[in-house]
Jmol script that loads the backbone (N, CA, C; Angstrom):
load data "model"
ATOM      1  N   UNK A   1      34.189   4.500  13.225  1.00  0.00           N
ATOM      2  CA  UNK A   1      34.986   4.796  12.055  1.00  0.00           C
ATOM      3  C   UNK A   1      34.653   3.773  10.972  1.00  0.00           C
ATOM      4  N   UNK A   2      34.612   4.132  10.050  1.00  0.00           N
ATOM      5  CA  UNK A   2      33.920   3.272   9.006  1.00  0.00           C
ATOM      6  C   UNK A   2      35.276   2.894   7.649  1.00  0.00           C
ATOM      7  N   UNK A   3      35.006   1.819   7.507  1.00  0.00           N
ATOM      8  CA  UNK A   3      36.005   1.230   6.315  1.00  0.00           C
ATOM      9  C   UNK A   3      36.626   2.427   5.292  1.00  0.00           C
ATOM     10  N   UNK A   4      37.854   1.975   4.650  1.00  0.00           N
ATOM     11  CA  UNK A   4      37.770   2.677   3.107  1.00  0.00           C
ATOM     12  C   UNK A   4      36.946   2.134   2.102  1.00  0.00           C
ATOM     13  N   UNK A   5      36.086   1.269   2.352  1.00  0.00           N
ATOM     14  CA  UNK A   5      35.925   0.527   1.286  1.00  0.00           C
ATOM     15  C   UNK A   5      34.369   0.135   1.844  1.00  0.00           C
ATOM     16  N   UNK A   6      34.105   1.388   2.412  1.00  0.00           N
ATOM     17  CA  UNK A   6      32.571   1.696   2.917  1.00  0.00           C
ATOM     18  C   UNK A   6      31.598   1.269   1.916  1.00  0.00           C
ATOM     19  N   UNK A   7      30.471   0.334   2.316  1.00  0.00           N
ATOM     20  CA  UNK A   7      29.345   0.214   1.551  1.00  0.00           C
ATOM     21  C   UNK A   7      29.468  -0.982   0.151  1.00  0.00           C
ATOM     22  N   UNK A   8      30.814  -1.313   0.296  1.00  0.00           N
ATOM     23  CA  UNK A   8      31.379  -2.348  -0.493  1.00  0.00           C
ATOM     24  C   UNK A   8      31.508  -3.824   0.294  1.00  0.00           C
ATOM     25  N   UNK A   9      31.508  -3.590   1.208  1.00  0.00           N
ATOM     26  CA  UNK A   9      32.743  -4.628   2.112  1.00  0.00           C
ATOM     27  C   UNK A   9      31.085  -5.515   2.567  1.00  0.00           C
ATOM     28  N   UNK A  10      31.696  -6.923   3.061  1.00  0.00           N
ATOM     29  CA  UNK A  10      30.434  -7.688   2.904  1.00  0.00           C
ATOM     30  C   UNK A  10      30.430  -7.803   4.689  1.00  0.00           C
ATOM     31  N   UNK A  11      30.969  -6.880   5.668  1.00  0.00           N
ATOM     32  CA  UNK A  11      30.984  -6.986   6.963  1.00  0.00           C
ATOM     33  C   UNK A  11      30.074  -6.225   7.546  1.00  0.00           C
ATOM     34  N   UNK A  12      29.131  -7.152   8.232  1.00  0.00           N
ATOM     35  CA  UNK A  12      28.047  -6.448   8.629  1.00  0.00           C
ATOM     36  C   UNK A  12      27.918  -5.605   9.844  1.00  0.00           C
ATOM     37  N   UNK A  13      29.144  -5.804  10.570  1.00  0.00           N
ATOM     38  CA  UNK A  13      29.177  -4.725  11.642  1.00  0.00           C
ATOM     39  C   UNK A  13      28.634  -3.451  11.310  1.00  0.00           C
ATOM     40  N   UNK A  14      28.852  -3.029  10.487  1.00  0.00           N
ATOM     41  CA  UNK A  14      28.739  -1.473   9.268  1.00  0.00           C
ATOM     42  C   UNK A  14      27.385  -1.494   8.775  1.00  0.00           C
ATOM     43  N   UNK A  15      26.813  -0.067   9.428  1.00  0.00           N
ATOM     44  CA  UNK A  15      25.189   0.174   8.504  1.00  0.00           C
ATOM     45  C   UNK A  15      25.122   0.263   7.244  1.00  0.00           C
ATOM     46  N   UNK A  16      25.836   0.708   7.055  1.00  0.00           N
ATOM     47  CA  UNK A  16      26.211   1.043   5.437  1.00  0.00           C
ATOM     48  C   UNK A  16      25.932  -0.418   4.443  1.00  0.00           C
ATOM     49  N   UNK A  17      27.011  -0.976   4.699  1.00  0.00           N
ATOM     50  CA  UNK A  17      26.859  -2.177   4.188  1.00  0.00           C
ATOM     51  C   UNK A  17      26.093  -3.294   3.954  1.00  0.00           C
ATOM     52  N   UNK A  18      25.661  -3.024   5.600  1.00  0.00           N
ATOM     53  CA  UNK A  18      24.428  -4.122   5.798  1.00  0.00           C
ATOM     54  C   UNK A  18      23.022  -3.594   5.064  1.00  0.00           C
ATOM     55  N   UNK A  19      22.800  -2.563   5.035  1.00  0.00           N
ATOM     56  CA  UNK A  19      21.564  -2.079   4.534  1.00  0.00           C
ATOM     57  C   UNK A  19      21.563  -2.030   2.997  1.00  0.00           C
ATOM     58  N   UNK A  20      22.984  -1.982   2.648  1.00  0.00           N
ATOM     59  CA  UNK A  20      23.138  -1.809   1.204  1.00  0.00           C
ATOM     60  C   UNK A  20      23.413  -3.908   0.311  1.00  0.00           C
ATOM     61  N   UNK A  21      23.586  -4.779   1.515  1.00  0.00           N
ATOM     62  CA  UNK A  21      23.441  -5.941   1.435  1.00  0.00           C
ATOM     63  C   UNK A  21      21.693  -6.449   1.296  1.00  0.00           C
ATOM     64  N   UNK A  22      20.663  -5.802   2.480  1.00  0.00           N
ATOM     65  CA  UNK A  22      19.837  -6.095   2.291  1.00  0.00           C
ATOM     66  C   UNK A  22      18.994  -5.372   1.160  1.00  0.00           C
ATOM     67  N   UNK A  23      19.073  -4.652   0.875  1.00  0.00           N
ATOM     68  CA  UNK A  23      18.597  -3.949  -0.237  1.00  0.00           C
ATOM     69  C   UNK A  23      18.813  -4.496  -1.826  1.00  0.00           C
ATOM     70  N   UNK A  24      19.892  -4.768  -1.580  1.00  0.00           N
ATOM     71  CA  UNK A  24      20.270  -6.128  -3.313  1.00  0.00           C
ATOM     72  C   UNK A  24      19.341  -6.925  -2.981  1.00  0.00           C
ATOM     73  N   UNK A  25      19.411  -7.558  -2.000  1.00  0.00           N
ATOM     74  CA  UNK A  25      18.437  -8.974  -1.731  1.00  0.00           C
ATOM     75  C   UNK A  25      17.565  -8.545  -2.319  1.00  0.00           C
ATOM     76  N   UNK A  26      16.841  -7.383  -1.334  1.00  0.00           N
ATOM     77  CA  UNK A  26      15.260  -7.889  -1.311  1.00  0.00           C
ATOM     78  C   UNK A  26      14.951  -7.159  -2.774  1.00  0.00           C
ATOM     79  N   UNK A  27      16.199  -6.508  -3.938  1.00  0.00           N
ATOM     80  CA  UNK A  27      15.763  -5.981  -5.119  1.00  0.00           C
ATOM     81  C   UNK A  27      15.503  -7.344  -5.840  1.00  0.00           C
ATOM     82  N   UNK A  28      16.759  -8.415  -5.707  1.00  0.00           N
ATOM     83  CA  UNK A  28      16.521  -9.480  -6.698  1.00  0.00           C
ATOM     84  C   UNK A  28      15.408 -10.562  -6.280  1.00  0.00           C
ATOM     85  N   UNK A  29      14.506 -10.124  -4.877  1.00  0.00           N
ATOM     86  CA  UNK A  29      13.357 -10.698  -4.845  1.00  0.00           C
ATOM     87  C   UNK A  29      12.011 -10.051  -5.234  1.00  0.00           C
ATOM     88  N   UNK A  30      12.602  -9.356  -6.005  1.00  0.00           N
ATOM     89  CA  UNK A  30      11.185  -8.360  -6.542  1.00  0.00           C
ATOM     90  C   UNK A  30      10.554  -7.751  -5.389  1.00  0.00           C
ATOM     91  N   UNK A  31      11.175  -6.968  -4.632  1.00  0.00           N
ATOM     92  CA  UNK A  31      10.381  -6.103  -3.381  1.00  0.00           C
ATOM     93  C   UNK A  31      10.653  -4.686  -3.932  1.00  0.00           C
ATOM     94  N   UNK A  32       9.463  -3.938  -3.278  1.00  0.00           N
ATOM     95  CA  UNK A  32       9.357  -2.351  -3.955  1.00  0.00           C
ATOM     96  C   UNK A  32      10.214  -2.104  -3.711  1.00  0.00           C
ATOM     97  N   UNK A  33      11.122  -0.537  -3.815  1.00  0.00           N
ATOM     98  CA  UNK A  33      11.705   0.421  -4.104  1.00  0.00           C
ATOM     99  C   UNK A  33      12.181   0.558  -2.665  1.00  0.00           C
ATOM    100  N   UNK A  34      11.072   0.682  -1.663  1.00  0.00           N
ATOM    101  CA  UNK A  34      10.956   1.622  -0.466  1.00  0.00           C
ATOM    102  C   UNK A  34      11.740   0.280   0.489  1.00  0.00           C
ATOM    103  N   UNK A  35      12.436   0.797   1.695  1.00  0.00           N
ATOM    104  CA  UNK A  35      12.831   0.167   2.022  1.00  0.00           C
ATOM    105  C   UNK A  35      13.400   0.796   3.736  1.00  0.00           C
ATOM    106  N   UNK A  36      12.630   0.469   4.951  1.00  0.00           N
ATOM    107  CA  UNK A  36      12.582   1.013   5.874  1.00  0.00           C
ATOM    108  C   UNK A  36      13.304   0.955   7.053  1.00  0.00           C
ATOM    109  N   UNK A  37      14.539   1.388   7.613  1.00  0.00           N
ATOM    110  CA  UNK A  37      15.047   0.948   8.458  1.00  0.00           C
ATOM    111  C   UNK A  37      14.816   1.638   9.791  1.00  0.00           C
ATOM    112  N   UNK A  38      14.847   1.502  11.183  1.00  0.00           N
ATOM    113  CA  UNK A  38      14.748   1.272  12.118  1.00  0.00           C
ATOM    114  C   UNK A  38      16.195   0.618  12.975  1.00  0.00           C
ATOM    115  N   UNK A  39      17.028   1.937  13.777  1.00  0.00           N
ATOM    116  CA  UNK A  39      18.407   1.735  13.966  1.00  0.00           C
ATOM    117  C   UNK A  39      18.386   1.672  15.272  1.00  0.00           C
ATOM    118  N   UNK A  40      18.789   0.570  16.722  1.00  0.00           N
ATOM    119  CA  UNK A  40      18.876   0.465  17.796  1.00  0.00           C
ATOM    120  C   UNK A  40      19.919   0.561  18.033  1.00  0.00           C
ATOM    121  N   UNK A  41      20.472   1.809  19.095  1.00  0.00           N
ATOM    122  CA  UNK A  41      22.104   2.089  19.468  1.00  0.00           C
ATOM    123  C   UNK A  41      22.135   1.059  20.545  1.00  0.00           C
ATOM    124  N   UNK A  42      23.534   0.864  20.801  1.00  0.00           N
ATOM    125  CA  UNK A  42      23.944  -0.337  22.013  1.00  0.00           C
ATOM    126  C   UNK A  42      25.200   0.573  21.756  1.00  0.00           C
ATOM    127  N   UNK A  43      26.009  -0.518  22.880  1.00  0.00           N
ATOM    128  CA  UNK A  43      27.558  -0.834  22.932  1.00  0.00           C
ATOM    129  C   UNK A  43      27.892  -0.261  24.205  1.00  0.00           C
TER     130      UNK A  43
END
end "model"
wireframe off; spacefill off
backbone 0.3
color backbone group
């Protein structure tokens, strides 16, 4: 179940977030556009 405040929230448990965390990064390090993820289930 995912937050209300999905894709905002700085908790990385959440794909959402985390991918949308690394993606600022690697924009304000000048990295292309493309951006590739690779998702391993557990739990």
């Amino acid at each position: 179940m995912l937050p209300n405040a999905s894709g905002q929230s700085k908790d990385m448990r959440y794909v959402d977030a985390a991918l949308l965390y690394i993606y600022r990064k690697a924009q304000e390090c000048g990295a292309s556009q493309k951006l590739v993820v690779k998702l391993f289930g557990g739990a």
